[in-house]
DSSP file (Angstrom, degrees, kcal/mol; ACC not computed):
  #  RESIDUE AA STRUCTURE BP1 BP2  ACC     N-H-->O    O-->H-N    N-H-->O    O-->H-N    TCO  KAPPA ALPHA  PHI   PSI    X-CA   Y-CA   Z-CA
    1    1 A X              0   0    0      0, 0.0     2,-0.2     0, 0.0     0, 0.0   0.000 360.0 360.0 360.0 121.2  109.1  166.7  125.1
    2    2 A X        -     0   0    0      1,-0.2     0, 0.0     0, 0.0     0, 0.0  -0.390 360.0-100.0 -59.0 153.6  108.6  166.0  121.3
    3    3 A X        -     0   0    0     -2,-0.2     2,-0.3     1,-0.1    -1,-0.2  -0.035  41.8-103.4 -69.8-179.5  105.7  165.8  119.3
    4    4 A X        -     0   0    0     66,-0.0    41,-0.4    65,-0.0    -1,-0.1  -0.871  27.5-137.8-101.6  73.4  104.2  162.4  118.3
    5    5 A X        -     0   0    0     -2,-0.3    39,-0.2    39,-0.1     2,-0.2  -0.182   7.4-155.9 -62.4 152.2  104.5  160.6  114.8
    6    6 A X  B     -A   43   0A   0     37,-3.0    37,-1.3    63,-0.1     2,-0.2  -0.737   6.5-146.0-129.2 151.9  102.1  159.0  113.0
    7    7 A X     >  -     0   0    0     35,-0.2     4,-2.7    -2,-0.2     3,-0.4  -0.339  44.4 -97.6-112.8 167.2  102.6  156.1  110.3
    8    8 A X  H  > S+     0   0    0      2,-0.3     4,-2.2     1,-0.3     5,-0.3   0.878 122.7  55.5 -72.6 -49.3  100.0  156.1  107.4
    9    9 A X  H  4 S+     0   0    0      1,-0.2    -1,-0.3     2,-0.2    10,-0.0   0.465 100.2  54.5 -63.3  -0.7   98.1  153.5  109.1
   10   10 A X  H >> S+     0   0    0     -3,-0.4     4,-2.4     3,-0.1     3,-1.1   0.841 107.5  46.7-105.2 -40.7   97.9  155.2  111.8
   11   11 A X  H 3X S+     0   0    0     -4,-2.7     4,-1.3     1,-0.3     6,-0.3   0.830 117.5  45.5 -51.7 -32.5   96.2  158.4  109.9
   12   12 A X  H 3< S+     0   0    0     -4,-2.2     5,-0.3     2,-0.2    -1,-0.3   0.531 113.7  53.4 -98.8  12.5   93.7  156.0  107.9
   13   13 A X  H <4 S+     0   0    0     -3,-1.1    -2,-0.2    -5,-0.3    -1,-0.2   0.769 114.8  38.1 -88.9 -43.9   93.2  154.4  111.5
   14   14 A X  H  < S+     0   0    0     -4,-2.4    46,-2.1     1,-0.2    -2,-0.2   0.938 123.7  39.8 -70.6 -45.2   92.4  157.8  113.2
   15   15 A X  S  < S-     0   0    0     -4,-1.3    -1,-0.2    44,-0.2    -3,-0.1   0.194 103.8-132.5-103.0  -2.8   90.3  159.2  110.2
   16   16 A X        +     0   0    0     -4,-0.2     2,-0.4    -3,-0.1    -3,-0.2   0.826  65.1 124.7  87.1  48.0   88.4  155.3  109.4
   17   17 A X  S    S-     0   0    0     -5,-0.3    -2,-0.1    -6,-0.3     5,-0.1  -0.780  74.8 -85.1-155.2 135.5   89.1  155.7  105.9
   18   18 A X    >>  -     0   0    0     -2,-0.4     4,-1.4     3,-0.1     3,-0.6   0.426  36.2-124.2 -49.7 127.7   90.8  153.6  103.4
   19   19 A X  H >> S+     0   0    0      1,-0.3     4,-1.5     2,-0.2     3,-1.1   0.823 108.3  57.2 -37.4 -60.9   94.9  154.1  103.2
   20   20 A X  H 3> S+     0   0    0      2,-0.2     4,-1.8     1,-0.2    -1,-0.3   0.800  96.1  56.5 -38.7 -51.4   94.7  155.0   99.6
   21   21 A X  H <> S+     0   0    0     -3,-0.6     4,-0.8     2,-0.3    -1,-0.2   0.656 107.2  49.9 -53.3 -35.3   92.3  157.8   99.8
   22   22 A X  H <X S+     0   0    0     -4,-1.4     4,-0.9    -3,-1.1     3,-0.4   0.971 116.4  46.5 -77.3 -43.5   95.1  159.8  102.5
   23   23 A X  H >X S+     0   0    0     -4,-1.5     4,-1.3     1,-0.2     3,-0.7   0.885 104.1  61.1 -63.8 -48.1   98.0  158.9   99.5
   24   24 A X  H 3X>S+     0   0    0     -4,-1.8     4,-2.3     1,-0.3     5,-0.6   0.856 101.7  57.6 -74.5 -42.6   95.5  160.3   96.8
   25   25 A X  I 3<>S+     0   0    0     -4,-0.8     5,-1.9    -3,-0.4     6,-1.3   0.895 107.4  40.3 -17.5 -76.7   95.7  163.7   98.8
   26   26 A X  I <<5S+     0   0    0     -4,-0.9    -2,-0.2    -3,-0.7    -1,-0.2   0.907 115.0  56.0 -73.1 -45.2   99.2  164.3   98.6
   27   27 A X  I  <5S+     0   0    0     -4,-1.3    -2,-0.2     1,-0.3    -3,-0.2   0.993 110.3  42.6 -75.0 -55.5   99.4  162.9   94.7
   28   28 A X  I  <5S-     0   0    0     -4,-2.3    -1,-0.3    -5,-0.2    -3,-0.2   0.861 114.5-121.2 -63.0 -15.3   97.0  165.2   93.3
   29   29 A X  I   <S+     0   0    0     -5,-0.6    -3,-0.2     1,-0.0    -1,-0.1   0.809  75.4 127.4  93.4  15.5   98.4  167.8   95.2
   30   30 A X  S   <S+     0   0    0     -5,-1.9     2,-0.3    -6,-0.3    -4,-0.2   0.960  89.4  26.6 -78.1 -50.3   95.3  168.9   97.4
   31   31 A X  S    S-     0   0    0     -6,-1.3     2,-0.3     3,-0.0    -1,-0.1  -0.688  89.5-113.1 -93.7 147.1   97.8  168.4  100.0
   32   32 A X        -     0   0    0     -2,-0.3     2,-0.2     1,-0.1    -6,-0.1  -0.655  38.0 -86.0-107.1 177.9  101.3  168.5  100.4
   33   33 A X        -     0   0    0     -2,-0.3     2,-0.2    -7,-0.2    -1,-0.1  -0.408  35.7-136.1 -64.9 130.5  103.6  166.1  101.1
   34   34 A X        -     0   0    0     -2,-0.2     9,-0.1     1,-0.2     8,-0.1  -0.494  41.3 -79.2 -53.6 135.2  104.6  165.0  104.8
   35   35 A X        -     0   0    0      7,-0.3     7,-2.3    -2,-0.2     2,-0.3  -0.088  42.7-144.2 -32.1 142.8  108.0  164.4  106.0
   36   36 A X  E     -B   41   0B   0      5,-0.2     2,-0.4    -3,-0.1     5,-0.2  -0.752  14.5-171.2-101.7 149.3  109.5  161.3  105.0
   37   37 A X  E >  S-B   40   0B   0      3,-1.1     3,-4.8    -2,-0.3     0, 0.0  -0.924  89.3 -16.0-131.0 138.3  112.1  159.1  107.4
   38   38 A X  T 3  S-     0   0    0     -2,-0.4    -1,-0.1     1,-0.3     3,-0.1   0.772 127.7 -62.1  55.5  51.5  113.6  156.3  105.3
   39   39 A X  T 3  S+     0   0    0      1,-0.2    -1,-0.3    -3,-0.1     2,-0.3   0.424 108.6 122.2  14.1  39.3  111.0  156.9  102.9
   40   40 A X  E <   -B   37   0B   0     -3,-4.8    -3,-1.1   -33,-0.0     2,-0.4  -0.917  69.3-103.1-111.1 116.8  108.4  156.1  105.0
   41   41 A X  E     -B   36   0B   0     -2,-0.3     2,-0.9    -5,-0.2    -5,-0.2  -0.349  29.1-167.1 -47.3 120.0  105.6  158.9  105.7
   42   42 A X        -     0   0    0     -7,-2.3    -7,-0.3    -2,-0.4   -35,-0.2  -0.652   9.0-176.0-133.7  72.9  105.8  160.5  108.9
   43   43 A X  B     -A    6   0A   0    -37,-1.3   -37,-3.0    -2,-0.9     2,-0.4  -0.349   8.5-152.5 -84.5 159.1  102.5  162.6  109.9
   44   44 A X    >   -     0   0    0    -39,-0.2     3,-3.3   -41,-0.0     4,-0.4  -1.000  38.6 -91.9-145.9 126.1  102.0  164.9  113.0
   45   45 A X  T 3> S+     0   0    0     -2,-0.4     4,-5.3   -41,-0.4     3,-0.3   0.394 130.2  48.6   9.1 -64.9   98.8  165.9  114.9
   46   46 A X  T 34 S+     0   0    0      1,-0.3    -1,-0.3     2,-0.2     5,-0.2   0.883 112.0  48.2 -74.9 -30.0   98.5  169.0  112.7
   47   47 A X  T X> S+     0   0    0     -3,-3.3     3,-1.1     3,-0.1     4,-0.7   0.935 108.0  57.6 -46.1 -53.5   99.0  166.8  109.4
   48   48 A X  H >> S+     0   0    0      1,-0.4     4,-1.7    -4,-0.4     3,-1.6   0.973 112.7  42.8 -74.4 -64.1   96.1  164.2  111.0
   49   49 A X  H 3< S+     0   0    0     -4,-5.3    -1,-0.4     1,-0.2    -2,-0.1  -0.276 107.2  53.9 -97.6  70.1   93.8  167.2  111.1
   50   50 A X  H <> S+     0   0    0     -2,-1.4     4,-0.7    -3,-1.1    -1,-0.2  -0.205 116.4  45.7-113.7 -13.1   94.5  168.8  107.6
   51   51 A X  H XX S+     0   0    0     -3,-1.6     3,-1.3    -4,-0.7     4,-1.0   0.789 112.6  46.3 -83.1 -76.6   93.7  165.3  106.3
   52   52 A X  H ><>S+     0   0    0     -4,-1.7     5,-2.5     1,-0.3     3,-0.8   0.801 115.1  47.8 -28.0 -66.2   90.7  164.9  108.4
   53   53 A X  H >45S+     0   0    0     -5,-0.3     3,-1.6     1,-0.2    -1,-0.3   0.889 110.2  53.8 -31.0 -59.5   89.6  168.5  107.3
   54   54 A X  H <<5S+     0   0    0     -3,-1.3    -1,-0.2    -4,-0.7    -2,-0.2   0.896 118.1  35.5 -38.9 -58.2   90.4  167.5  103.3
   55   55 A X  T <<5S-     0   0    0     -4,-1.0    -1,-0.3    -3,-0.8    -2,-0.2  -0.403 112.8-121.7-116.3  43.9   88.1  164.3  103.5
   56   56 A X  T < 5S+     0   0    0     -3,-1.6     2,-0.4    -5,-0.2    -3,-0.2   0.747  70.0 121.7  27.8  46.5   85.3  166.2  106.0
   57   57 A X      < -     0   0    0     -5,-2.5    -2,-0.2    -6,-0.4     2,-0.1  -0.991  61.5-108.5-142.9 175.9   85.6  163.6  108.8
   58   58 A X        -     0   0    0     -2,-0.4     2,-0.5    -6,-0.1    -6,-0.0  -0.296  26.5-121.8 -99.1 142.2   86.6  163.6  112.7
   59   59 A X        -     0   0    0     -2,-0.1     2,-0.5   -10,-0.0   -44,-0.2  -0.919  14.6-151.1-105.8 146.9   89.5  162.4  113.9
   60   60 A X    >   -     0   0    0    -46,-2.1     3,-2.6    -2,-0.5     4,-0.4  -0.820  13.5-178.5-106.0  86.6   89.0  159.5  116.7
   61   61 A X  T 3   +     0   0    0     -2,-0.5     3,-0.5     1,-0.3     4,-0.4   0.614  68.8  87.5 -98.4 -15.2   92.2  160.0  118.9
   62   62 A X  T >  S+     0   0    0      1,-0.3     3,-1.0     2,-0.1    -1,-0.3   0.924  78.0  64.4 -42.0 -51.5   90.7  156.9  120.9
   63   63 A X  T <  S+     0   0    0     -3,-2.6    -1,-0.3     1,-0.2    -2,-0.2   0.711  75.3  82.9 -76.8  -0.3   92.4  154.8  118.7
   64   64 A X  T >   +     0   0    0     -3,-0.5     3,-1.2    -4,-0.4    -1,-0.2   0.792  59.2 117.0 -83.6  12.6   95.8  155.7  119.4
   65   65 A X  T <  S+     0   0    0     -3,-1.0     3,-0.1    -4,-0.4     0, 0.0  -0.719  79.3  29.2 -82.1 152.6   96.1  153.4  122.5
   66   66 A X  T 3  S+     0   0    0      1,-0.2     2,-0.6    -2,-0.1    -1,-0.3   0.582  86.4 120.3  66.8  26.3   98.5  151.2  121.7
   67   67 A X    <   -     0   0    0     -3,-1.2     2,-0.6     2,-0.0    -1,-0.2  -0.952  47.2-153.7-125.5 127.9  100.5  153.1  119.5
   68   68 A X        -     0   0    0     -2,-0.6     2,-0.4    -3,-0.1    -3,-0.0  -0.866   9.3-141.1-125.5 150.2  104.2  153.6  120.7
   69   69 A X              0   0    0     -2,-0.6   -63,-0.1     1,-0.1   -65,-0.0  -0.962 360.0 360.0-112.5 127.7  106.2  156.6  119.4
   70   70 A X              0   0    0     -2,-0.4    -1,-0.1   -65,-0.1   -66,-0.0   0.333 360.0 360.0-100.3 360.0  110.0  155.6  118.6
């Protein structure tokens, strides 16, 4: 079984907070950069909580119904 990727909307979906604020992370360097596919960010459980952790909030795993993994 493989792990589960997450899109950038789906990290500022899990963590309620603004899609800019997870990008600001990685540019200032507080964080590092995620894998990319097709230059598209490509985050994973432990990514989702080193963000959460960064910006001191809870991740709500509720929202990922609905979410298909390809």
């Amino acid at each position: 079984m493989t792990d589960k990727n997450y899109t950038l909307a789906d990290a500022a979906r899990f963590t309620g907070v603004a899609k800019h604020k997870i990008t600001y992370l990685f540019s200032s360097g507080k964080l590092p950069e995620p894998k990319r596919i097709n230059n598209t960010r490509i985050f994973s459980k432990g990514d989702l909580n080193r963000i959460a952790k960064a910006l001191e909030t809870k991740i709500d795993w509720k929202a990922e119904e609905g979410i298909s993994n390809e």
